[in-house]
N, C-alpha and C positions, 0 to 999 in steps of 0.2 A: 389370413389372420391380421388383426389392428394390431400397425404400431402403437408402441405406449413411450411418449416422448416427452420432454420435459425442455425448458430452457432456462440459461442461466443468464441475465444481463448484467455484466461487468462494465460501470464505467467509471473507468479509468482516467488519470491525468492525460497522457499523449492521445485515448481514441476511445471509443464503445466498442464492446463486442458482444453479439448475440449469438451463444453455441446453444445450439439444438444437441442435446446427447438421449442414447436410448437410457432405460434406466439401470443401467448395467455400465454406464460409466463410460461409453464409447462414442465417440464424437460424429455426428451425422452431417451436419453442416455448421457452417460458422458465415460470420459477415462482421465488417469491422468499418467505424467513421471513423477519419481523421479529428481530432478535436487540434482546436490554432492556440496560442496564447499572446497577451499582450502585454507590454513593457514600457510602462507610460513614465517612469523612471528608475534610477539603477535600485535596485533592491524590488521592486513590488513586481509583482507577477498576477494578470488576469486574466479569467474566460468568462465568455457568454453563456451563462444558464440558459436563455434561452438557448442558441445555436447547440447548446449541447444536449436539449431535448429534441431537437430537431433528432441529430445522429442518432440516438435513441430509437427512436421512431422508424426510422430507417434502416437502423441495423437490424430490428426485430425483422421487419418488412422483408430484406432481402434475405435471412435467414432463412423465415417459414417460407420462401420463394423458393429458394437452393433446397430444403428439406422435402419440399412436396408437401407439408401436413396438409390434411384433411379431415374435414370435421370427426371429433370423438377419438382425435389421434393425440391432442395435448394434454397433459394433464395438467401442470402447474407452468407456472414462471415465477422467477429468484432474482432477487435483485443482491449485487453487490456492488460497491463504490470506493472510491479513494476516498481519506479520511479530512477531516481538519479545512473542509472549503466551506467559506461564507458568506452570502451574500443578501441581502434586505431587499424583502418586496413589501408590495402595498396589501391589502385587504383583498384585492380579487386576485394577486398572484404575477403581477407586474413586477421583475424585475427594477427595482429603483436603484443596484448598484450593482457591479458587473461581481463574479466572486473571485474571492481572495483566497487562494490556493497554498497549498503546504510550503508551497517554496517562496511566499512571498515573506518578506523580511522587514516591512514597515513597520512594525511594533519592538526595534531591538531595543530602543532606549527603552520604553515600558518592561519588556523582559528583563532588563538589566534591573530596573528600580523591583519589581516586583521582586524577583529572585534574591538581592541583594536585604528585602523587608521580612516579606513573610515566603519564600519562595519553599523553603525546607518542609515549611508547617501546609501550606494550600499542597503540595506534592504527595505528602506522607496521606492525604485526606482523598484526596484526586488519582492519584498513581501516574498523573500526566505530568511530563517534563516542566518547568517554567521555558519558553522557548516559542520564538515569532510565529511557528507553524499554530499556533494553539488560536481556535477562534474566540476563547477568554481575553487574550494580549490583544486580539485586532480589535475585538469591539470597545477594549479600553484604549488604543488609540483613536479609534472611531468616537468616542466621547471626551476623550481630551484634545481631540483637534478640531472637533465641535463637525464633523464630517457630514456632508447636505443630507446624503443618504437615511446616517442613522438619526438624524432629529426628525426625518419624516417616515420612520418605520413601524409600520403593522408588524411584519414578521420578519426573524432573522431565521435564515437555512442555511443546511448546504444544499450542494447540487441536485445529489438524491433525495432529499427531503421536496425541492422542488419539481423534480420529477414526479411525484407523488402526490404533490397538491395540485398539478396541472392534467394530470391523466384522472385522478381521483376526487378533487376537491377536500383530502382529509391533511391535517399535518399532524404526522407520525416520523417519532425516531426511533429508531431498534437502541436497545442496550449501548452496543458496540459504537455506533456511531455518534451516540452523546456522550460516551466516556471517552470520544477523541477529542470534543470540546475541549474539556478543559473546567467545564463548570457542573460536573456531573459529579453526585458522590456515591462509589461502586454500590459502599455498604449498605445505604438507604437503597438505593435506586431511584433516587430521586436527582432535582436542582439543586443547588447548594446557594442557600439563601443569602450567605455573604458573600459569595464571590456575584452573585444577582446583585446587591448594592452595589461593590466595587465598580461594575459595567455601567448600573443606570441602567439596565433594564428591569422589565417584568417577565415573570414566570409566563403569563399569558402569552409572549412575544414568543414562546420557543412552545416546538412540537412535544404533542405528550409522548411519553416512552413507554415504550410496549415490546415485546421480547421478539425473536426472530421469525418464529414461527409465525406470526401476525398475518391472518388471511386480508387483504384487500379485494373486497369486490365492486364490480360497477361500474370497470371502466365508462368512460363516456364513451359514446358511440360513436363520432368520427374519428377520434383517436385508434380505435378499435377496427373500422374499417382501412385506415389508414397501415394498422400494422398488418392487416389479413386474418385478423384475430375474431371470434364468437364473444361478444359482452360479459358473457357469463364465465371467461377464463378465472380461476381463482390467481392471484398472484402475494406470494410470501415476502412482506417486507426485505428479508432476509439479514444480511452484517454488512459487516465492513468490508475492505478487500485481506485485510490481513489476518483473520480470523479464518475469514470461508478458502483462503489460500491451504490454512494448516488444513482445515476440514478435508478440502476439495483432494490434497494428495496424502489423507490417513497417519497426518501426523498431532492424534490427539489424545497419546498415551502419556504418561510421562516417561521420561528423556526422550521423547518422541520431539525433533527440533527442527522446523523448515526454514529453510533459505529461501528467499525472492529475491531476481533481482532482473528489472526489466530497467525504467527509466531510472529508480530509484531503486532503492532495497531495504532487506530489512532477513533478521534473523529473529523469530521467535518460537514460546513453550506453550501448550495450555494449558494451565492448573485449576486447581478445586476452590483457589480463594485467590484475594486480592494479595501481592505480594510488591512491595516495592524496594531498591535499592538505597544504602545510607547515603550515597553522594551520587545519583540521581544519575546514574548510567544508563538507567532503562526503564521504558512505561510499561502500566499494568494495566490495559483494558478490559473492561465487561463481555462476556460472549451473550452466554444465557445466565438468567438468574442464579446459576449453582458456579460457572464454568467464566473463567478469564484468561488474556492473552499477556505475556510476558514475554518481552523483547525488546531490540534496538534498532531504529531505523538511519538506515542515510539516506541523503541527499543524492547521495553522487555514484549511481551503477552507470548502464548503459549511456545515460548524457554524457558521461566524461568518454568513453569512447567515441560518440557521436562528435564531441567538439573535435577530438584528434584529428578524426576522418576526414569532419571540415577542415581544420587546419591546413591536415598535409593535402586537402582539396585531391582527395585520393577517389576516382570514378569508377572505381571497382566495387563486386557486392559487398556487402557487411561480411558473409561468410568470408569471402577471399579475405578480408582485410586480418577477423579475429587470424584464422589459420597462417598467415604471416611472421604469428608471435611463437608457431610451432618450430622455426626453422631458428630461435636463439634458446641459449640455455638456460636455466630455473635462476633468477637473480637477475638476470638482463646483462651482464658482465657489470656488475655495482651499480646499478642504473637505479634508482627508488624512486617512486612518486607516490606523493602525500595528495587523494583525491578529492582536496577540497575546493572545488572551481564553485560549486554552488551553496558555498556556505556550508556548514554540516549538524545535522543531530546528534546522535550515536554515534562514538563514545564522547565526543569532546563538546555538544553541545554549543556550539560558538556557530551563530549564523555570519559573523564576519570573518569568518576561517579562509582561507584562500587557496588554493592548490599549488604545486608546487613539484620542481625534478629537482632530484639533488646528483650531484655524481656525475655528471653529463663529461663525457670525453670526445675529442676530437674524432675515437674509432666508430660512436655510436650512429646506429644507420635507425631509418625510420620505421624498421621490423626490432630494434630495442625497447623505443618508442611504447610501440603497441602493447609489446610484452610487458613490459613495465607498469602501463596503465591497468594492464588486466591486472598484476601481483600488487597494484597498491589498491583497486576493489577488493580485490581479494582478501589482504591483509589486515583493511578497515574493518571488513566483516568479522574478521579472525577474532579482531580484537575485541568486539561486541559482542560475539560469543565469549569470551573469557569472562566479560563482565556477567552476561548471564548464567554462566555456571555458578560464581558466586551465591545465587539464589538458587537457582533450580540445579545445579549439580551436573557433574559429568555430561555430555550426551550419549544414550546409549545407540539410534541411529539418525542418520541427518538424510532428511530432503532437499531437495532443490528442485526450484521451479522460475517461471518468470521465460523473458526471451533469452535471455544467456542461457539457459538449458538447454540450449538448440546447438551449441557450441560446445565440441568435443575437446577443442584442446580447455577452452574453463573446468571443464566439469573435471577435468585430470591434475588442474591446476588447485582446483577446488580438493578435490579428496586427496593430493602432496602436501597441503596447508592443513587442513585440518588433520589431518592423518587417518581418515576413516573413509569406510565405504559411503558412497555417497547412491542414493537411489532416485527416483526420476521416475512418472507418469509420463507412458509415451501421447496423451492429448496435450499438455501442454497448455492447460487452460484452468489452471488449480481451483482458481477463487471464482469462474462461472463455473465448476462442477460442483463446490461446495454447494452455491448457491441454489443452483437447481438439487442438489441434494434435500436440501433446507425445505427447498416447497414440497417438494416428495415428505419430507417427515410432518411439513403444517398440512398436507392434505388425507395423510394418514397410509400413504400409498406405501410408505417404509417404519418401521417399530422406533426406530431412532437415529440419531447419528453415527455413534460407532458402526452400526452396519454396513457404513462407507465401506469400510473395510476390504471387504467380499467383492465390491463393486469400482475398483480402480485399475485399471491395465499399466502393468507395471511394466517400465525397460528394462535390462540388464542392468546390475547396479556396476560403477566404476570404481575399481579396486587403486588403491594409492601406491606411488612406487619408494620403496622404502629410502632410497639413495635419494632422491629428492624431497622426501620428507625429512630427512636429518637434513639436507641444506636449507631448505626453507627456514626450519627453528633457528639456525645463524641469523639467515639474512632479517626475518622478524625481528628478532633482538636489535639488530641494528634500525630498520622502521620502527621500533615502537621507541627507541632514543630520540629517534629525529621527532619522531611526536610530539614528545614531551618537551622538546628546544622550542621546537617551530612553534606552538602553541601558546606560548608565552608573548608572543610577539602578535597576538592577533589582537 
């Protein structure tokens, strides 16, 4: 009997990955590219669109290689991307500037004036933060610095937009990923034609928006053979990463609330309408025309352990390193760290935010260290839940996904802070099962989205232990003091 397979392409900030799942939710094979970045001064952060459609290409390639498929065995492919990247090509689809990624920070002075004018008012209309990650701030630094790029632009994208005009020749954006802009208005679903002045640009310069289900057909044909692919694949625009992440692990009820946290993070809700915060704690993205995402992201998951590791120049795996922080106590013996090494979003919004140990004693050894870094991820997140209950209320259960899910002593650290059972998709791959979910519902091969449901393999959920959930609620008390000190000073 024919397999019936589907895939989902996730590309992400640190890499691409292509899972191949059957339609039942189960992962067949996977393939992953490194994606580089570059840092041409302190604050800015860049990749190559191109190089990263290469990865692309290749991750499909060695996926459907590891999979075996065979003709009338795929049915779809799903596309999901990290948000807020931008980059300007010409008319045939040449990169003319490399893009500018969530973490780059060149637009803080713009953010500051913007925020400081009408920041409260373009928020309450947008649902998107005032804040450097936003491609509305770049391309109005891009026009007040009079930037070579954008005075020679046909088109402005992000990455996956570009990935789409070079496999496809069409420029489309899903919902979700123009309301990461910044110049998109939920209500309408449209541009938003003052903040198109503010920029200097035109509505023609950006892709039309079209909902997630959005079939693409046509690949070009060396592209096509390139990935091992038949022309005639359909392929489903699909979302963002943080959307298809709630999708991909069945959290799209209400108080239904998922955690990500790989390079960066993010906690978010999906609701039935736009909903935004009075002082601008959390964004309200577009999913589909009925359905939006509410939540808060950081800057700072897995990189802030990744720098430690280099620091302490520690050659052991990552696994060995987390499990390190199993052998100190919940607190770190007073040890706090504020994890803002790359700037931060959620909650404090301050891309000049800095990270930071307080407490450091003479007894502290380099498994403190660790511990510490993981309860001040932890914590940040905590706190950006709290901000999101405000709106959406209580949670009634919480996911988690991302590569820290891999990590038993987090995921225990995780449900003593929050104080709840915390559950877990044993793939491991949230936001490319969404995604290939997505082309299953645009090819008609599934009735809807909720039917995810039925179709996710779930792990044991991790129960929290009561004696270190009442210490934690101390030791937070005392992090969210130091917050509010240290933050003052940024």
């Amino acid at each position: 009997m024919s397999r019936e397979l589907v895939i989902g392409l996730d590309i992400g900030t640190t890499s691409v990955k292509a899972c191949v799942f059957n339609i039942h939710g189960n992962l067949i094979a996977e393939a992953e590219e490194m994606n580089s970045f570059h840092y041409p001064q302190q604050g800015w952060v860049e990749q190559d669109p191109a190089a990263i459609e290469r990865s692309a290409v290749l991750a499909i390639r060695e996926a459907v290689r590891k999979a075996g498929i065979v003709k009338n065995e795929l049915i779809s492919l799903g596309f999901s991307a990290a948000m807020h990247s931008l980059a300007i090509v010409d008319e045939q689809g040449k990169p003319l500037s490399p893009a500018l990624i969530w973490a780059d920070g060149r637009s803080s002075d713009q953010a500051d004036r913007v925020s400081e004018s009408k920041g409260r008012e373009i928020y309450a209309r947008t649902g998107t933060p005032i804040h450097p990650m936003t491609p509305f701030l770049k391309i109005l630094w891009m026009k007040e610095t009079r930037y070579a790029p954008y005075l020679h632009a046909a088109y402005l994208m992000s990455i996956k937009e570009y990935l789409i005009y070079c496999w496809f020749g069409e420029r489309m954006i899903d919902y979700s990923m123009a309301s990461a802009t910044g110049l998109f208005n939920p209500t309408t679903l449209s541009w938003d034609e003052e903040l198109l002045q503010m920029t200097g640009i035109s509505e023609d310069q950006l892709s039309t928006i079209v909902p997630p289900t959005t079939i693409l057909r046509g690949i070009k044909k060396d592209i096509a053979e390139q990935m091992g692919l038949q022309e005639d694949i359909p392929f489903a625009i699909g979302a963002a990463d943080g959307q298809l992440a709630n999708l991909g692990i069945g959290a799209i009820l209400p108080g239904e609330v998922a955690v990500s946290v790989g390079t960066s993070g993010a906690i978010r809700q999906l609701t039935s309408h736009i909903q935004v915060s009075e002082n601008q704690e959390t964004f309200c993205y577009s999913f589909t025309k009925d359905t939006a995402i509410i939540g808060g992201p950081t800057n700072n998951g897995g990189i802030a352990l990744q720098w430690l590791k280099d620091l302490l120049n520690d050659q052991g795996s990552f696994e060995q390193f987390l499990k390190a922080a199993g052998h100190v106590e919940p607190g770190s013996e007073g040890l706090l760290f504020l994890p803002y090494i790359n700037g931060e979003r959620a909650p404090i919004w301050n891309q000049r935010a800095k990270g930071n140990f307080y407490g450091i004693a003479v007894t502290h050894q380099k498994e403190h260290f660790i511990r510490a870094v993981l309860e001040g991820i932890t914590f940040n997140l905590y706190q950006i839940g709290k901000a999101l209950e405000k709106i959406a209320g209580e949670p009634k259960k919480i996911y988690v996904n991302g590569g820290l899910s891999r990590s038993s002593e987090w995921l225990q650290m995780m449900a003593d802070v929050f104080e709840a059972e915390i559950y877990i998709s044993e793939n491991h791959h949230s936001a490319a099962w969404g995604a290939a979910w997505t082309a299953l519902v645009a090819t008609g091969r599934v009735d809807s989205f909720e039917e995810i449901k039925r179709n996710i393999p779930m792990g044991t959920p991790v129960i929290p232990n009561p004696e270190n959930s009442k210490r934690y609620k101390r030791i937070y008390d005392s992090y969210e003091k130091l917050v509010k000190k240290i933050v003052e000073l940024f």
